[in-house]
N, C-alpha and C positions, 0 to 999 in steps of 0.2 A: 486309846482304848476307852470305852464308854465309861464314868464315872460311876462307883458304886454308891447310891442313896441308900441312907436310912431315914427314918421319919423324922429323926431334926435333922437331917441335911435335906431331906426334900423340898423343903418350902421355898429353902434360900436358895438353894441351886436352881431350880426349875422353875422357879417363878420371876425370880431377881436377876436370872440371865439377862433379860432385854432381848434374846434370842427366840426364833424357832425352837420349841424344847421338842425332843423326842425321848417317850420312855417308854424302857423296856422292863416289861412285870414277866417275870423269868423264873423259873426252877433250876437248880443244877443239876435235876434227872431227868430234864426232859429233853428227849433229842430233837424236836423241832425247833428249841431255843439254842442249843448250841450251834446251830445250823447256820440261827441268825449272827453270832459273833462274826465271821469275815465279813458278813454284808454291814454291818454296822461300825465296822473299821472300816471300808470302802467310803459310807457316807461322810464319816469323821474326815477322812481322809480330804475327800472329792469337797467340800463343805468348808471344811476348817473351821472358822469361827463364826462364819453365819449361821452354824446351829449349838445346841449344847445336846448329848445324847449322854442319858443315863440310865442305870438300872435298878429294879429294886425286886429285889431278892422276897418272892410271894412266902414261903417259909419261914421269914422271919419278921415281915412288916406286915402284920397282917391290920392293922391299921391305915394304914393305905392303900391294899386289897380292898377292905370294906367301905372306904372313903369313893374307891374308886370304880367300884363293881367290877373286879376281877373274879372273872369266873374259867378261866383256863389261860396256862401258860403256853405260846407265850401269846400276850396283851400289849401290843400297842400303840401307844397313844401318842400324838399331838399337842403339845398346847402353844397356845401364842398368849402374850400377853396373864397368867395364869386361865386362861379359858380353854377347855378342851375343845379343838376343831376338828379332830378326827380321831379314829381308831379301829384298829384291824386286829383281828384272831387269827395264829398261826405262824406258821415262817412264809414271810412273803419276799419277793427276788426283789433287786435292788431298783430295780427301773421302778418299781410301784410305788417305793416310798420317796426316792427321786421325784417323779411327779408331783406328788403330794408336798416335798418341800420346795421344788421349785414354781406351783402353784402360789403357796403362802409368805417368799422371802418376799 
């Protein structure tokens, strides 16, 4: 299950991985972000440890909301290396971000 960030665990999880990072900037009211929990256990899953997938909770981090222009949930993002390589709005089906990771391992 995707790890949950907060703004001191963000940096060192998501940067320090040495992984593909994928993050999810999530509301717990919003239903296109619950949508994405099975698809993001699928990738965990299907992935293992060639990626690290986390979440951060827009309602409460809003420091990295603003760090990271989040402007709707859900948001997200890519990074490799700490650099953002991509990033998507919405719930998006599993083959699309599959792509995207199997583009970048």
């Amino acid at each position: 299950m995707a790890e949950r960030l907060s703004g001191e665990t963000f940096k060192e999880k998501a940067f320090q991985s040495g992984k593909l990072t994928l993050i999810d900037f999530y509301s717990d009211s919003c239903v296109p972000c619950k949508r994405m929990v099975p698809v993001l256990a699928k990738l965990e899953e299907k992935y293992g440890d060639q990626i690290f997938v986390g979440k951060v909770n827009v309602a409460y981090e809003q420091e990295l909301v603003e760090e990271y222009k989040v402007m709707s949930a859900p948001t997200l993002i890519f990074l490799k290396e700490g650099e953002q390589i991509q990033r998507l709005t919405g719930a998006k089906k599993a083959a699309e971000l599959e792509e995207i990771i199997d583009q970048n391992l």
